[in-house]
C-alpha positions in Angstrom: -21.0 -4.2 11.0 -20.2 -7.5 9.9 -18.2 -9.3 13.1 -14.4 -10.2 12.6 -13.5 -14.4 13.4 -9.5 -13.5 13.6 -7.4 -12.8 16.6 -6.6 -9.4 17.4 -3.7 -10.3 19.6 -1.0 -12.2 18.0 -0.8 -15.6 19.6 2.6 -16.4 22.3 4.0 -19.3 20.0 2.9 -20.3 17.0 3.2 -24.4 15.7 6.4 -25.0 13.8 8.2 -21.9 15.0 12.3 -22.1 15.8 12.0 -23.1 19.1 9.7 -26.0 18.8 12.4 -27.5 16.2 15.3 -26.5 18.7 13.1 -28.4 21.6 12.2 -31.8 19.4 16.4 -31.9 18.3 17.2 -31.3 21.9 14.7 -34.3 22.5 16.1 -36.7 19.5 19.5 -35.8 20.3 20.0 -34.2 23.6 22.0 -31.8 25.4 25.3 -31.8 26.0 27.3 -34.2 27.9 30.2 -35.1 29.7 32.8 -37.7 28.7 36.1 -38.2 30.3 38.8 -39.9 27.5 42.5 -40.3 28.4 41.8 -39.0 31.7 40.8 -35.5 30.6 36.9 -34.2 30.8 35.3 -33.3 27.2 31.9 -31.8 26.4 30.2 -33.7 23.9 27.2 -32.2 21.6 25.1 -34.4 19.0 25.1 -32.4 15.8 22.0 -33.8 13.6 22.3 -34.1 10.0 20.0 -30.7 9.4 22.5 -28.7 11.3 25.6 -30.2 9.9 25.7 -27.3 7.2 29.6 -27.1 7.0 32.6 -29.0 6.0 34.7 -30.3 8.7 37.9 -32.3 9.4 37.5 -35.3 11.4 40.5 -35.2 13.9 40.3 -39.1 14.5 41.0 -39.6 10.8 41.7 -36.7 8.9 38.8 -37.3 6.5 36.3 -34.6 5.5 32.8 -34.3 7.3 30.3 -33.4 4.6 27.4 -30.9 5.0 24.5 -32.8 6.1 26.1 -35.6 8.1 25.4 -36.6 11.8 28.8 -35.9 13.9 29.4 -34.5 17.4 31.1 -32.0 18.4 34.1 -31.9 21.7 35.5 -29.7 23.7 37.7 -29.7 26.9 35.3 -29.3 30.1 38.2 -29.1 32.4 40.9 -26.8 30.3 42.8 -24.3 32.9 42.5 -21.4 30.4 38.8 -21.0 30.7 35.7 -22.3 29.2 35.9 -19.2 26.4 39.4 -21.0 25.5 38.2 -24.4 25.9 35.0 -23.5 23.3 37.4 -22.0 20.6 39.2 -25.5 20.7 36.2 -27.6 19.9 36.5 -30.0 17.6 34.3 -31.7 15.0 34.4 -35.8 15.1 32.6 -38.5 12.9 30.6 -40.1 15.7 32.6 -43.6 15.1 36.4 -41.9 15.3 35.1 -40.4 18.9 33.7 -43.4 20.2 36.7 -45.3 19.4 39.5 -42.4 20.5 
């Protein structure tokens, strides 16, 4: 019988999968951080362009964030209600309106 050259197990991870994107983005654009404005704490995530697939509202200026544009997104680190409360509050920015709020 003729002898088989592919792998009977299937490999662990394969190139290209989901989480070697998720790792290079984290990479690129990092993890979340903490920023303290007007005295208050505030989570703030990098969203890249490929994962900007929604329209927005810019609270620093009340202009529309289009699908496919660079933004981050803030929360309140520090609210008393909890962080469940604090993530349903998060808020889309243009990354120029938050560095300048």
């Amino acid at each position: 019988m003729p002898r088989s050259n592919r792998p009977r197990r299937p490999r662990d991870r394969t190139p290209g999968t989901d989480s070697d994107s998720h790792d290079i983005s984290r990479a690129l654009f990092g993890g979340p951080r903490v920023e303290t404005r007007h005295g208050r704490d505030y989570t703030v995530q990098a969203v890249s362009s490929a994962a900007a697939v929604k329209e927005y509202t810019c609270p620093g200026c009340s202009l529309t964030i289009a699908p496919a544009t660079p933004h981050v997104v803030a929360w309140r680190a520090d609210g008393i209600f909890g962080e469940a409360n604090d993530l349903a509050g998060r808020r889309h920015w243009h990354t120029h309106c938050w560095r300048i709020s």
